[in-house]
N, CA, C and O of each residue as an XYZ file, in Angstrom:
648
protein
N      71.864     26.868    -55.504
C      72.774     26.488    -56.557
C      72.548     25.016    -56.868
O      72.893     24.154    -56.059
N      71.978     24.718    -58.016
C      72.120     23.099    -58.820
C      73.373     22.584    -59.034
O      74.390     23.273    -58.965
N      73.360     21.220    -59.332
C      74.362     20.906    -59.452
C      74.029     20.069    -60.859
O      73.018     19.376    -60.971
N      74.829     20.199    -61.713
C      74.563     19.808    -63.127
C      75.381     18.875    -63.666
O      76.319     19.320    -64.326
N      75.256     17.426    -63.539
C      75.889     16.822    -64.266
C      75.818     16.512    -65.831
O      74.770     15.996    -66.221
N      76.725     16.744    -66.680
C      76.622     16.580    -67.903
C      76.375     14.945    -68.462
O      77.288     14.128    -68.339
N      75.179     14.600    -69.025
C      75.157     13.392    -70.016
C      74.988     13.812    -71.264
O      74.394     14.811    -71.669
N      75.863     12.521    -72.165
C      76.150     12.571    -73.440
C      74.818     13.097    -74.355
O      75.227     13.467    -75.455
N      73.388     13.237    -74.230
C      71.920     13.955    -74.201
C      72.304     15.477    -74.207
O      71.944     16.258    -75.088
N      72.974     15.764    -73.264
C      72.908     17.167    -72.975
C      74.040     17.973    -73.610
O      75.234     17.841    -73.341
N      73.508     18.822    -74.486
C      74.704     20.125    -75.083
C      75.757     20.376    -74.302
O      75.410     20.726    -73.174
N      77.083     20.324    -74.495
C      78.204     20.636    -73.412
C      78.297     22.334    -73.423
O      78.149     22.993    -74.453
N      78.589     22.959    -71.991
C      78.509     24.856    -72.361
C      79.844     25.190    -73.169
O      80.936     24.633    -73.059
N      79.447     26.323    -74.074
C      80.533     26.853    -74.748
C      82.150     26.676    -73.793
O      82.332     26.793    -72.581
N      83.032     26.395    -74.778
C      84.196     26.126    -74.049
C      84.816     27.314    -73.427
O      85.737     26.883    -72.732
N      84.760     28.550    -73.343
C      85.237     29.979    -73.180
C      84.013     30.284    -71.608
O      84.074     31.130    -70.716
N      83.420     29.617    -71.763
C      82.014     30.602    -71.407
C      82.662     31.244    -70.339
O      82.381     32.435    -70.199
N      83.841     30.507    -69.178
C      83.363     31.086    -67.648
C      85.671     31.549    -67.942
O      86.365     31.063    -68.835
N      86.062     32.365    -67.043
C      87.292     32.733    -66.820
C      88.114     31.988    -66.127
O      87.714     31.479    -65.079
N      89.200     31.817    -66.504
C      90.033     30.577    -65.673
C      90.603     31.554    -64.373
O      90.970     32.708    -64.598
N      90.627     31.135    -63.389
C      90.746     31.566    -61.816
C      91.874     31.819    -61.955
O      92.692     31.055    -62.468
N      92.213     33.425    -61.330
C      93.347     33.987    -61.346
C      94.584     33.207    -60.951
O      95.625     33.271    -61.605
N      94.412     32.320    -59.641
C      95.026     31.365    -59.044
C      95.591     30.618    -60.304
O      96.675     30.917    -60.805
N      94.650     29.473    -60.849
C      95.112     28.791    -62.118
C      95.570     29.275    -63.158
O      96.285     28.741    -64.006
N      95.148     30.330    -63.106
C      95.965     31.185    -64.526
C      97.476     30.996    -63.863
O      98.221     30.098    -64.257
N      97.739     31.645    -63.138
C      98.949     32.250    -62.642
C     100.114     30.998    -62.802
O     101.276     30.942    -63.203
N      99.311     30.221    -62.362
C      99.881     28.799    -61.718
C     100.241     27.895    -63.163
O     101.331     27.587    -63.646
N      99.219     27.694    -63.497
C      99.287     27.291    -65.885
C     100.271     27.697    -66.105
O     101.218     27.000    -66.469
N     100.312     29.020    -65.932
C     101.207     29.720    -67.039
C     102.425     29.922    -66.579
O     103.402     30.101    -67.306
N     102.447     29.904    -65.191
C     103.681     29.907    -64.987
C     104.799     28.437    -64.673
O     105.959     28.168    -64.361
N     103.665     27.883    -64.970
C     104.312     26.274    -65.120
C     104.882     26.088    -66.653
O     105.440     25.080    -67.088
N     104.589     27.375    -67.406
C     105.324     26.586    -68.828
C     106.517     27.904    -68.634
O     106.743     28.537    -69.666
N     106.935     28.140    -67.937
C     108.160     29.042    -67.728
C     109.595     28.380    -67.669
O     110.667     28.942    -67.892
N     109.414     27.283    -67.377
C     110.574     26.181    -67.445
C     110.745     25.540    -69.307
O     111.663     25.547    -70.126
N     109.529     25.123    -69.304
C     109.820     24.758    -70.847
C     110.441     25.656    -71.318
O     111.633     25.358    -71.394
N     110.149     26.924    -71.790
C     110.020     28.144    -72.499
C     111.627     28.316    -72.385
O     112.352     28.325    -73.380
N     112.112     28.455    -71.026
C     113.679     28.813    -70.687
C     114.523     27.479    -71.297
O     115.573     27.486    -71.938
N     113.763     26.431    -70.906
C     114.919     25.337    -71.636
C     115.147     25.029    -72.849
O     116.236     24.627    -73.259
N     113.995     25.215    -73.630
C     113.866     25.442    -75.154
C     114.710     26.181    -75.544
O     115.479     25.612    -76.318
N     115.011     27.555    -75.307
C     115.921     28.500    -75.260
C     116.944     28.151    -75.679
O     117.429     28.190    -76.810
N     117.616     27.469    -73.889
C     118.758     27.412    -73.938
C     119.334     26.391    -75.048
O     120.460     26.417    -75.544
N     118.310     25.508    -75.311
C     118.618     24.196    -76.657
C     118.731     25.129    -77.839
O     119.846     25.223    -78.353
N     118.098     25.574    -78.158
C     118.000     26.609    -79.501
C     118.933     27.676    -79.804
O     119.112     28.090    -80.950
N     119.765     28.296    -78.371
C     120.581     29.207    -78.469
C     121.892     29.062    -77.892
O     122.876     29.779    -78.075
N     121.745     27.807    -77.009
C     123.312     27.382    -76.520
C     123.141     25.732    -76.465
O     123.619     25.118    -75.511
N     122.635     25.235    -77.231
C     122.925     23.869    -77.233
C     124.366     23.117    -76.584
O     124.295     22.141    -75.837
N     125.445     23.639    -76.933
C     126.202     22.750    -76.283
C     126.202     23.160    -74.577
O     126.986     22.522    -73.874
N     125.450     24.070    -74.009
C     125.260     23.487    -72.873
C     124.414     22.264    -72.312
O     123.268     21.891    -72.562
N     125.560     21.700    -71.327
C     125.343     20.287    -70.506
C     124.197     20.146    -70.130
O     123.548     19.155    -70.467
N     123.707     21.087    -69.366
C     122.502     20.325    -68.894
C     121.160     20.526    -69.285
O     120.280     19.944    -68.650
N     120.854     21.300    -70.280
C     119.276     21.989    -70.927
C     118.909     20.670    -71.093
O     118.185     20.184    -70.225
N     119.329     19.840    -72.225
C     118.248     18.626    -72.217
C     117.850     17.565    -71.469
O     116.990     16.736    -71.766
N     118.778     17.649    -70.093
C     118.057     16.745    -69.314
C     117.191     17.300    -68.468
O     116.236     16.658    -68.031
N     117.434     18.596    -68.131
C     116.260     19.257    -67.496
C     115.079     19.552    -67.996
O     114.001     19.462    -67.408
N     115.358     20.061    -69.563
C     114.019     19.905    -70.025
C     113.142     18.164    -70.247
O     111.976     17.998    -70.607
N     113.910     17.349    -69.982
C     113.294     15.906    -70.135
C     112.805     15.629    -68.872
O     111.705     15.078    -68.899
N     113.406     15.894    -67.444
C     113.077     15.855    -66.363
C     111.998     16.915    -65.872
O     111.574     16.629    -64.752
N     111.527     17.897    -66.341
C     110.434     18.904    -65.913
C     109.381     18.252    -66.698
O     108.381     17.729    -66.206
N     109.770     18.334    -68.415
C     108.243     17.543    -68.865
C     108.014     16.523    -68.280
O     106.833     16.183    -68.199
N     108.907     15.800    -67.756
C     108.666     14.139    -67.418
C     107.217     14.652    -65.737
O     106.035     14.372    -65.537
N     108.047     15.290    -65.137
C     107.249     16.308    -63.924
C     106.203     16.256    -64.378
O     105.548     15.216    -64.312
N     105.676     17.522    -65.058
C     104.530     18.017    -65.368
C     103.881     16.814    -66.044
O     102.775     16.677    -65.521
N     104.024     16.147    -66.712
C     102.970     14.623    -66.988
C     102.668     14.161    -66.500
O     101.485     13.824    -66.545
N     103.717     13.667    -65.404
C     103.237     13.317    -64.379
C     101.805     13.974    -63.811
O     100.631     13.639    -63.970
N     102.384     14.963    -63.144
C     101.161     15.508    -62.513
C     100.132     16.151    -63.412
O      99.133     16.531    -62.802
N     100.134     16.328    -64.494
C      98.334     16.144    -65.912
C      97.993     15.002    -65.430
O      96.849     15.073    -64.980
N      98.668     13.500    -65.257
C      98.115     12.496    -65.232
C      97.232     12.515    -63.897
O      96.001     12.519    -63.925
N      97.808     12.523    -63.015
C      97.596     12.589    -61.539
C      95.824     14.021    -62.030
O      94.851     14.120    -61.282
N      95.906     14.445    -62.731
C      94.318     14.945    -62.241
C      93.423     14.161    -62.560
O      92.263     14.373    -62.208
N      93.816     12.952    -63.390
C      92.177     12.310    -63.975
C      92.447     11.251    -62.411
O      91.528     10.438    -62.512
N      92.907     11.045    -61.634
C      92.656     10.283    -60.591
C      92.111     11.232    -59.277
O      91.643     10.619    -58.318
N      92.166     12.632    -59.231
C      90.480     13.645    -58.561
C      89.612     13.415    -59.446
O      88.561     12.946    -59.010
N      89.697     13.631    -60.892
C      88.530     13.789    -61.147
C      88.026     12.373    -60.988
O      86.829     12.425    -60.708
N      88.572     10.825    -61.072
C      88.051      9.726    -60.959
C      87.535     10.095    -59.087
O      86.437      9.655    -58.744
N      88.137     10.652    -58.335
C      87.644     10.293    -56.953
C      86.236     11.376    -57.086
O      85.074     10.997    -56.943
N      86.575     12.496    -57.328
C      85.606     13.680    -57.606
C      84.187     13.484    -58.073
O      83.196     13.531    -57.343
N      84.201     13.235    -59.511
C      83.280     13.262    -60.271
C      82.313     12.374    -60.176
O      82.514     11.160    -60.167
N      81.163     12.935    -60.095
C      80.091     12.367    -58.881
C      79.318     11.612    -60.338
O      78.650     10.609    -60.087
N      79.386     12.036    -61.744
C      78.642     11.512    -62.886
C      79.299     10.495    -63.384
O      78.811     10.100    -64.443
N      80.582      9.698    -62.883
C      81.326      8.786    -63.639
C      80.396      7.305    -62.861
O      80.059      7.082    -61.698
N      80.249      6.638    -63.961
C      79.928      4.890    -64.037
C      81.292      4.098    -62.993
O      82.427      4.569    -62.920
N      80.900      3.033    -62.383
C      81.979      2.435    -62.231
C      83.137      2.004    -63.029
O      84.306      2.208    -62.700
N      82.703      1.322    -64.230
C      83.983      1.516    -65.222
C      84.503      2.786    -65.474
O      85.713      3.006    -65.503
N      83.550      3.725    -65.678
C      84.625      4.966    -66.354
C      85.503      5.679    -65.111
O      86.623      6.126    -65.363
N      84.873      5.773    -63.595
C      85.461      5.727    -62.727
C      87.159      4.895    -63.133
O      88.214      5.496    -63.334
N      86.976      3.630    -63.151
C      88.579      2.763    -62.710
C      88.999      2.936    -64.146
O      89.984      2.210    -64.284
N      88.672      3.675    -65.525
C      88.915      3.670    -66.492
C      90.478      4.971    -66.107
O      91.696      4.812    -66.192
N      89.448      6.411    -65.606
C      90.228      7.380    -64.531
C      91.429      6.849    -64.284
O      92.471      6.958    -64.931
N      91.147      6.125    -63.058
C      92.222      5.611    -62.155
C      93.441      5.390    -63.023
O      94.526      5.970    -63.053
N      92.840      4.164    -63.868
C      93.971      2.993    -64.723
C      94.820      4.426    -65.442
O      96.024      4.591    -65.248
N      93.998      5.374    -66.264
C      94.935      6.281    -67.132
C      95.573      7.352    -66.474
O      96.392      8.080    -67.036
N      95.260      7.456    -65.432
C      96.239      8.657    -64.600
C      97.212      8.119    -63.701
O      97.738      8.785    -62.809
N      97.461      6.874    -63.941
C      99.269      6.308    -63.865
C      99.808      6.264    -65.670
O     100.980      6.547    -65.922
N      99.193      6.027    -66.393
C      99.834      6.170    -67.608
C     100.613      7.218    -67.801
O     101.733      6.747    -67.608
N     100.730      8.224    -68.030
C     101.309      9.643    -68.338
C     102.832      8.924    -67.242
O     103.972      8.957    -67.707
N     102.635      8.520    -66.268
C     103.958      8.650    -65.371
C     104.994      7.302    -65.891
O     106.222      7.245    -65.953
N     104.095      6.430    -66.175
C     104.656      5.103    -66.888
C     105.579      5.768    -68.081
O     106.748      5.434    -68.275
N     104.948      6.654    -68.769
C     105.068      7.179    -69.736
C     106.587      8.220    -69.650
O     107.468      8.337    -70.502
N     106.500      8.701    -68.651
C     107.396      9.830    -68.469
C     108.344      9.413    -67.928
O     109.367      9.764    -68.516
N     108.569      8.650    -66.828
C     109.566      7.877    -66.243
C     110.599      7.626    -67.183
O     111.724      8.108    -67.052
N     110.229      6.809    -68.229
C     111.432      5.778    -69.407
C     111.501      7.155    -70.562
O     112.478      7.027    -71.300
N     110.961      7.983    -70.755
C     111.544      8.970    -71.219
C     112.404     10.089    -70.729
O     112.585     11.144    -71.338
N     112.901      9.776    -69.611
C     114.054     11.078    -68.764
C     115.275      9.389    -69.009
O     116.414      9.513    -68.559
N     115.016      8.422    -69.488
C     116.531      7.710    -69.590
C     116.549      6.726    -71.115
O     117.011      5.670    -71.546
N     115.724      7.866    -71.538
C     116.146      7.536    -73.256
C     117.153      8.892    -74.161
O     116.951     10.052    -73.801
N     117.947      8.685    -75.031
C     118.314     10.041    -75.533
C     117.365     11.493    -76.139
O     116.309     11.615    -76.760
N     118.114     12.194    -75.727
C     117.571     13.679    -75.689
C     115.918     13.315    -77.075
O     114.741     12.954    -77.099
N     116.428     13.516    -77.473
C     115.156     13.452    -78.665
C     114.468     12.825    -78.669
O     113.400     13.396    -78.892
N     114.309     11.288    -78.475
C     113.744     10.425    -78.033
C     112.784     10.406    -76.989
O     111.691      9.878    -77.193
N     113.093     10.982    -75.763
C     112.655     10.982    -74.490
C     111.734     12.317    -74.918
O     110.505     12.245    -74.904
N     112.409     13.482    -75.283
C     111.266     14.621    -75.570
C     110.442     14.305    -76.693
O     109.580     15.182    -76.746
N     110.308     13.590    -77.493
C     109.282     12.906    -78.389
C     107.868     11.738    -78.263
O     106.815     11.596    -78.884
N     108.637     10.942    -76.927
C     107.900     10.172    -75.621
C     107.181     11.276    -75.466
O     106.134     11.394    -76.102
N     107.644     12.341    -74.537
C     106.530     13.535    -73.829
C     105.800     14.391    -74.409
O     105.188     15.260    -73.787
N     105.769     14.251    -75.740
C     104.852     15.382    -76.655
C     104.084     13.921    -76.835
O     103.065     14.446    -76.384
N     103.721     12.752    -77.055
C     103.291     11.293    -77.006
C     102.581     11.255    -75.818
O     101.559     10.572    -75.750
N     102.909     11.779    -75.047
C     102.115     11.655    -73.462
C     100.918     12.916    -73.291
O      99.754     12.888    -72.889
N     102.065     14.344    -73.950
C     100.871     14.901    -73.664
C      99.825     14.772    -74.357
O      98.722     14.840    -73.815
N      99.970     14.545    -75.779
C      99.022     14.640    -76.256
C      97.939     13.918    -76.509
O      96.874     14.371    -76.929
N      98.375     11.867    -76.061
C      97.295     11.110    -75.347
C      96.745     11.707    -74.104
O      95.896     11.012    -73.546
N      97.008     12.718    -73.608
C      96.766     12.936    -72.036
C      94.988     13.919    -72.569
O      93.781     13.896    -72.328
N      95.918     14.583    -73.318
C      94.689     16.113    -73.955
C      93.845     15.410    -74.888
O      93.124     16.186    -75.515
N      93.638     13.694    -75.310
C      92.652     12.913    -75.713
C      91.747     13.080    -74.785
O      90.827     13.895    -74.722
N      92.315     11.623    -73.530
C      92.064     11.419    -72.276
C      91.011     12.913    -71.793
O      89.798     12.703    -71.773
N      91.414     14.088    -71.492
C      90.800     14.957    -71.292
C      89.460     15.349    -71.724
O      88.467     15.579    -71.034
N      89.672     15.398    -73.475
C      88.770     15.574    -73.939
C      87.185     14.366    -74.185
O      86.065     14.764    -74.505
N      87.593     12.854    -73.907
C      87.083     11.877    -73.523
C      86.453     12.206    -71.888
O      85.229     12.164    -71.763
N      86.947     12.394    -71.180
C      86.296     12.883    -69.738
C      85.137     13.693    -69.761
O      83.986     13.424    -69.418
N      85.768     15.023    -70.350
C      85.036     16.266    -70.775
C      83.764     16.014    -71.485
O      82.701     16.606    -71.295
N      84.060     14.829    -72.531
C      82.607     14.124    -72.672
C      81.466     13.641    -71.793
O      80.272     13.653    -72.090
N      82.042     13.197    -70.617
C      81.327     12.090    -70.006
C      80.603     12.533    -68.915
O      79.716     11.920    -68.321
N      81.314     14.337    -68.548
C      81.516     15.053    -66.946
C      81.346     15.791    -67.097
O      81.310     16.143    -68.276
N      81.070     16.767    -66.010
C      81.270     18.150    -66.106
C      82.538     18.228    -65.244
O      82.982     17.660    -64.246
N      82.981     19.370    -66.245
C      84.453     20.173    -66.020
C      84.340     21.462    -65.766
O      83.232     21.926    -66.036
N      85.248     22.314    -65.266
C      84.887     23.825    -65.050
C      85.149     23.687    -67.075
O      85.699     22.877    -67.822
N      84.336     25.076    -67.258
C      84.286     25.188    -68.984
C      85.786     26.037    -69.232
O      85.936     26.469    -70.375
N      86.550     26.219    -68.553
C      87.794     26.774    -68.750
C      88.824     25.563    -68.930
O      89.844     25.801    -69.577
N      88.689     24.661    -68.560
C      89.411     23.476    -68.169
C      89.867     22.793    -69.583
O      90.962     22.239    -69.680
N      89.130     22.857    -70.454
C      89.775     22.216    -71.790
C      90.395     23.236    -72.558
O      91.458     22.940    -73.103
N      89.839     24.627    -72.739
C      91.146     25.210    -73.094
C      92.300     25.944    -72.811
O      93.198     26.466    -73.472
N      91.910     25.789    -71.235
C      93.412     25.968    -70.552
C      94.687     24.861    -70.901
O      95.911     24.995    -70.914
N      93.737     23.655    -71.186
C      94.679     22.356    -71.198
C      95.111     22.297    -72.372
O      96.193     21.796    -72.679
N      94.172     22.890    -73.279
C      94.649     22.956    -75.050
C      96.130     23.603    -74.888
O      97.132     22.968    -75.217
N      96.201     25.188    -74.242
C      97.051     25.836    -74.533
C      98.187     25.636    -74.287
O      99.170     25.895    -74.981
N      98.091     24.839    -72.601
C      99.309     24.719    -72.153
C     100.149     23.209    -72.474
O     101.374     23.108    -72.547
N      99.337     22.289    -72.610
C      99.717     21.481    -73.655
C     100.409     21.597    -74.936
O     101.418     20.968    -75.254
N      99.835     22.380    -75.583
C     100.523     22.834    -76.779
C     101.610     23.617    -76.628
O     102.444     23.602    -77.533
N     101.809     24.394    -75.548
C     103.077     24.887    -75.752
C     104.197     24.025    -74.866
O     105.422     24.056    -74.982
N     103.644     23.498    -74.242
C     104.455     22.338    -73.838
C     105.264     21.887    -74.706
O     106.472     22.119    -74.751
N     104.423     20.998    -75.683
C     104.566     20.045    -76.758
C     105.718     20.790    -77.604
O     106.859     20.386    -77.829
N     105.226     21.750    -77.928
C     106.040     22.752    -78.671
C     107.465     22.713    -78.539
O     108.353     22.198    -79.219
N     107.450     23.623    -77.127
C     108.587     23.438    -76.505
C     109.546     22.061    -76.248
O     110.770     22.093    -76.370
N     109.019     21.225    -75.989
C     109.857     19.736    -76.004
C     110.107     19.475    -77.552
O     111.182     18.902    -77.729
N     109.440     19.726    -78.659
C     109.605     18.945    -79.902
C     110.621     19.977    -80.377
O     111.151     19.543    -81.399
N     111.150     21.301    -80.002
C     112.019     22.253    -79.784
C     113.508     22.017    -79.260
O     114.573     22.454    -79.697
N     113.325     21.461    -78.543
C     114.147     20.499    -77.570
C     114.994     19.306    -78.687
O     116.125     19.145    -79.145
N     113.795     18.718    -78.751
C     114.149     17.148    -79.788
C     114.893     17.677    -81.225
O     115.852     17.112    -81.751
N     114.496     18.395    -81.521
C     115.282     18.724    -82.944
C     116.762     19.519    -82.598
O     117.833     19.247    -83.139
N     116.551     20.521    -81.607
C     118.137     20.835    -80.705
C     118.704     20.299    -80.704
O     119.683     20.454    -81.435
N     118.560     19.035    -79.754
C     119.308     17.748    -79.490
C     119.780     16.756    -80.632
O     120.747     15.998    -80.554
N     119.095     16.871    -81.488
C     119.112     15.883    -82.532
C     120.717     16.859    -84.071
O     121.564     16.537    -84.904
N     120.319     17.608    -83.667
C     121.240     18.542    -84.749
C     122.743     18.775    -84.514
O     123.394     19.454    -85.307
């Protein structure tokens, strides 16, 4: 078995090509099971107390930890330069910088921060994905669940806001 590092020279493989691991599937998808329920409850019982801080406190979570992978892949990734290495590092505390001051801003606000995070995050990604090799499932697992993330919080923000 080779080991293939991707340079910017070399064609990146189709994004579909290989199946995302039952494990990660399971695990993805069932990580947007919280959004999905809190969205809900904003959309269908808003004046309950606590949907929007939980949904501000789980996205705030889960950014967190999106961020926290570009600091494996900075330890991991055997094709990163020294700068793009500590480039890694520096942006996978961002997302948490990020998420922190949005669980103590108001409802809309704070879920508008985290659709802001994810979706510099799924830049960030796709900037890596340039530079590395990634499993080829890895960017559009991140497309999807990102997006319904996003979804779900900007779901949230207009709840809250109404």
């Amino acid at each position: 078995m080779s080991t293939h590092i991707h340079t910017p020279t070399q064609p990146l493989p189709p994004p579909s090509s290989a199946p995302v691991p039952p494990a990660v599937a399971w695990l993805g998808y069932g990580g947007l099971l919280p959004f999905l329920a809190l969205a809900a409850v904003g959309l269908w019982a808003p004046s309950t107390p606590w949907w929007s801080a939980a949904l501000l406190a789980y996205g705030a979570v889960i950014l967190s930890f999106v961020g926290a992978l570009h600091w494996g892949f900075a330890m991991a990734q055997s094709g990163l330069s020294a700068p793009e290495r500590t480039r890694c590092f520096v942006w996978s505390v961002v997302p948490s910088l990020m998420a922190w001051p949005a669980t103590l801003l108001p409802a809309a606000a704070g879920a508008l921060l985290l659709v802001a995070g994810f979706a510099a995050h799924l830049v960030q990604d796709h900037r890596l994905a340039a530079r590395t090799l990634l499993p080829t499932w890895y960017l559009p697992l991140r497309w999807r669940l990102t997006v319904t993330a996003c979804i779900c919080l900007a779901l949230g923000a207009w709840a809250a806001s109404r």
